[in-house]
N, C-alpha and C positions, 0 to 999 in steps of 0.2 A: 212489482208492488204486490207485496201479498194484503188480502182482504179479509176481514171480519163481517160478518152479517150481512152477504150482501146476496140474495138470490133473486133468482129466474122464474116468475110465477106464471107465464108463460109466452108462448111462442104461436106464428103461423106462417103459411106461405100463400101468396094469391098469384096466379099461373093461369090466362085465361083461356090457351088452346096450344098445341104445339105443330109443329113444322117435322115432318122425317126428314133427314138427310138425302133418303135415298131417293123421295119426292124433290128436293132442291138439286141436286144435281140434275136429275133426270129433265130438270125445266132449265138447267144451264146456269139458277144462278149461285150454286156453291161449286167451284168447281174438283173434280174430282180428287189432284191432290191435297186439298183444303182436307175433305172426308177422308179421307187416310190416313193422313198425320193425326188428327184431333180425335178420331178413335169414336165421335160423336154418333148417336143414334137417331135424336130429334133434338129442336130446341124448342123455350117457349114462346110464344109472340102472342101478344093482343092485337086481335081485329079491329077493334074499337074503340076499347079502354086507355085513354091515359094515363101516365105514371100517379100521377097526381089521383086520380079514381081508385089505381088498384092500392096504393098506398092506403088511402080512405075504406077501401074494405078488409083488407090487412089488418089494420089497425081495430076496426068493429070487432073481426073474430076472436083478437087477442085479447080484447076485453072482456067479450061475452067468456071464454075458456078460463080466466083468471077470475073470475066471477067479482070486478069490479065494475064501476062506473066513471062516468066521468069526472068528477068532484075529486074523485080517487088519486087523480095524479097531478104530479106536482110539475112535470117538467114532460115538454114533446120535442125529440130534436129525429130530424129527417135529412138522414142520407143519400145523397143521389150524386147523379154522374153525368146527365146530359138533359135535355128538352123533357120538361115536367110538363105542358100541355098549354101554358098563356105565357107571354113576355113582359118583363117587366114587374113580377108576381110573385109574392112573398105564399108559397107550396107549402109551407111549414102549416100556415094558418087555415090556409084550406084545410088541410087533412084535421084542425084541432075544430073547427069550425064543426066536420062532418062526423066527427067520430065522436071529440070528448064535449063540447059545448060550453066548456070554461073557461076560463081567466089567466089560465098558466102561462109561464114564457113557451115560446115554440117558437123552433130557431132551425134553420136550414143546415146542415153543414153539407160542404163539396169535395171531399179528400178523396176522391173519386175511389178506386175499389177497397181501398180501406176506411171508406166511409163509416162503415155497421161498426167498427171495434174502434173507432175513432169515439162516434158516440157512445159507444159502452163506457170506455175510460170517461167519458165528459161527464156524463150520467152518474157514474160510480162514486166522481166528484162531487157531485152536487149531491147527491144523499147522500154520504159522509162529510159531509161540511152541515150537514145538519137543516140545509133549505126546506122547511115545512116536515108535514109527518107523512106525504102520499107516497105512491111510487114513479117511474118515469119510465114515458111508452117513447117507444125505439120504433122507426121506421126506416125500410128502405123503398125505393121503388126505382124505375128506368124503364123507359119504353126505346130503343133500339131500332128508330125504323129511317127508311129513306125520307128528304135528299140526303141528310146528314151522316149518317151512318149505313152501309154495306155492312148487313152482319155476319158474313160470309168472308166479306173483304178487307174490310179496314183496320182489321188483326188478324190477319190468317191462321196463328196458331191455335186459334180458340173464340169461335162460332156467340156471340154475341144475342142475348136472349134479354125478354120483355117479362116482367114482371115485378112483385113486391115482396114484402118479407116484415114484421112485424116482431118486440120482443117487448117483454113488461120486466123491467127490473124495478126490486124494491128491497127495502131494509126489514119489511116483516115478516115474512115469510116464505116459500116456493118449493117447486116440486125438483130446483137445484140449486147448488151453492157456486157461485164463484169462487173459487180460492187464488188467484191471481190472474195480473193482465200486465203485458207490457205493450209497448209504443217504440221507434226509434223513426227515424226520419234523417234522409240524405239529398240534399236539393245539390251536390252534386250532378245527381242524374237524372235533373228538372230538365234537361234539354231534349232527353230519349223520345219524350212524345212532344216535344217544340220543335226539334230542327234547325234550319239555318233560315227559315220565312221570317221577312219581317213582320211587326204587330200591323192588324188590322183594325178600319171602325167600326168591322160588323160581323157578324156570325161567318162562317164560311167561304173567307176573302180570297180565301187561296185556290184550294179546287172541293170539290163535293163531287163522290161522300169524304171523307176524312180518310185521311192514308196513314196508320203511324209508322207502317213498313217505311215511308220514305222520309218520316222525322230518323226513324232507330239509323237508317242507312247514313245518315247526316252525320250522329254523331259519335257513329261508330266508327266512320269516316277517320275523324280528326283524333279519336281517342285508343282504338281500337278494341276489339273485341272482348278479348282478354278484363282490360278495366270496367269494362262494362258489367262482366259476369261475375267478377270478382267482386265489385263493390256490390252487388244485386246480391248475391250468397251471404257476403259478409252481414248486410241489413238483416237479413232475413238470421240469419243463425243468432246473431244478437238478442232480439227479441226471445227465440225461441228459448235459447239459453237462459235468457233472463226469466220469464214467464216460469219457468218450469224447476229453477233454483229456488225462485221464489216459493213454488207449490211443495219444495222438499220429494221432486217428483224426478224421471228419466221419460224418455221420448218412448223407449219402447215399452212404459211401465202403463204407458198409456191402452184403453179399450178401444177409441176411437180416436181420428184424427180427421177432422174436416178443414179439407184444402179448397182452395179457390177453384171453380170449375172453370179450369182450363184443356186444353185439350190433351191427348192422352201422351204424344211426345212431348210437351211442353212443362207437364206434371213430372211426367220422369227424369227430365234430365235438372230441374228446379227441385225440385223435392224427394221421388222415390228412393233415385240412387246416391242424392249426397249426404239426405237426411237415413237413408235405412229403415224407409216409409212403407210399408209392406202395402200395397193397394185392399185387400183384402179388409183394412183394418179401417180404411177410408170410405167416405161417401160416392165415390166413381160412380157403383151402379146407377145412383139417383142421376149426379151430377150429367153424366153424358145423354141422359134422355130430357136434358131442362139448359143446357150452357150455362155464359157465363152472365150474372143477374148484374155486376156491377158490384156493389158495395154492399149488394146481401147474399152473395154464398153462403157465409158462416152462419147467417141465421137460418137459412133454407135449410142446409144441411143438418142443423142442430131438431130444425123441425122433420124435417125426414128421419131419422132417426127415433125421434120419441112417438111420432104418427104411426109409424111401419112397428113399432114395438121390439126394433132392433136395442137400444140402449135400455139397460133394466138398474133399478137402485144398485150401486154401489159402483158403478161403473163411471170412469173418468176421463175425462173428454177434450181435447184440445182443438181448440179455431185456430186458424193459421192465415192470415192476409196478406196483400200487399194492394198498393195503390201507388201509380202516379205521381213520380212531384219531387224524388221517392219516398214513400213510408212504408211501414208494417208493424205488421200485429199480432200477438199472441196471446189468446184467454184459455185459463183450465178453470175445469169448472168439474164437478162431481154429481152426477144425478143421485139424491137421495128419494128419492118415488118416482111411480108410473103418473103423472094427470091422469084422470078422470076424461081426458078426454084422448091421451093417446091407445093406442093397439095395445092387449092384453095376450 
């Protein structure tokens, strides 16, 4: 889908402390071939903060940097992937509660790592359908800690990090433009992270922390490997193909390319080498000292970039997701200015 009028008035990332690798091993609990393969340096983790808290100061930054208010938006939808901090507890509202103070809808979504470009496309909707004149603040967040999650363990290929992520999209103006996004979704390979476990009536029925190695093993099992990777590449080139036909663009015509912060073998053989992703051109540096956020990579990375003062006007920019269930995603966008509040 290619876009008219639709820009990026800003972005943040909230990251409340990090973890070394070589501090996690050395205490036994990432274990060494883990740090080898995922190429990872630190991750991030919160001590204290809730997804739900870092969401809520995420969201304050991106406000105070886009220099609006709360009244200002018309629409709050929040990304996430696992335990926001209470049960039973609509996280959307908190974070509009704490941040904007108005009347807007604010709605949850759970697409799990392609959550962030899930709600962009929704978002993009909703302001080209024309719902009021504000704009619509974007959030992610995920806190990643024990019984439930082993960040270390319960995806080996790629070190599981705590934190938030924040974007203000609007129809009047910003410091970028979207020029297209797309979406594809395969529930084919809904089962990759289900298994062969039957359903349960409570959180964690089966065993804690979570294992998807022993879902992927399940249904690799019965399908074999092959189909697995194939349908996984296929999703993933779709989108990209589509996103960037739409933008009258080419892959390596691109300035940057922000990939899901997965681990360093897992990026290469998914993306480097079939896409002809040069890492260089990529957010790695950032990505390997912060893991994987969940459903905000692409905004993190989008905000590393404009922060560190690596991406400059005219430069063109590709998000690249996927998530669970399966879906993915692909936004180009163009920075036409530096913010005022990124690196000079």
């Amino acid at each position: 889908m290619r876009l008219e009028d639709v820009y990026i008035r800003g972005t943040s990332t909230r990251l409340p402390s990090r973890i070394t690798v070589a501090d996690a091993v050395a205490s036994g609990a990432c274990p060494p071939r883990v740090a080898a393969a995922t190429g990872m340096e630190s991750v991030a983790y919160s001590p204290e903060e809730s997804a739900a808290e870092m969401a809520a100061t995420a969201a304050r930054t991106v406000l105070r940097r886009a220099g609006v208010r709360g009244g200002d938006i018309d629409l709050l939808l929040h990304a996430d992937t696992y335990h926001q901090g209470q049960d039973l507890w609509p996280v959307a509202s908190y974070i509009q509660r704490e941040a904007l103070g108005n009347t807007c809808q604010a709605v949850e979504i759970r697409q799990m790592s392609n959550g962030g470009l899930t709600a962009l496309d929704l978002a993009t909707a909703y302001l080209t359908a024309g719902h009021g004149h504000g704009d619509a603040l974007l959030t992610t967040a995920d806190r990643f800690c024990p019984p439930g999650i082993d960040r270390w363990n319960t995806d080996p290929g790629t070190p599981y990090a705590d934190g938030a992520t924040s974007l203000l999209l609007s129809r009047r103006a910003g410091f970028a433009r979207l020029v297209s996004l797309a979406l594809h979704a395969d529930p084919e390979l809904e089962p990759l992270h289900r298994g062969d476990d039957p359903f349960t009536r409570a959180p964690f029925g089966h065993r804690v922390p979570v294992d998807f190695e022993e879902a992927k093993r399940a249904f690799v099992g019965r399908t074999g490997i092959s189909y697995a990777i194939s349908r996984a590449h296929n999703g993933q080139q779709t989108v990209i193909k589509q996103a960037l036909a739409d933008a009258g663009s080419e892959l390596l015509e691109a300035d940057w390319v922000v990939l899901p912060h997965f681990g360093q073998r897992r990026l290469q053989s998914i993306y480097h080498k079939p896409f002809g992703i040069d890492p260089a051109r990529t957010t790695w540096d950032f990505a390997r000292t912060v893991g994987h956020l969940g459903a905000g990579d692409q905004f993190a990375g989008l905000d590393h970039l404009l922060v560190s003062g690596r991406a400059a006007p005219g430069d063109r920019c590709v998000l690249v997701s996927v998530g669970a269930g399966y879906s993915w995603g692909c936004a180009v966008l163009d920075i036409l200015e530096r913010p005022d509040w990124a690196a000079r």
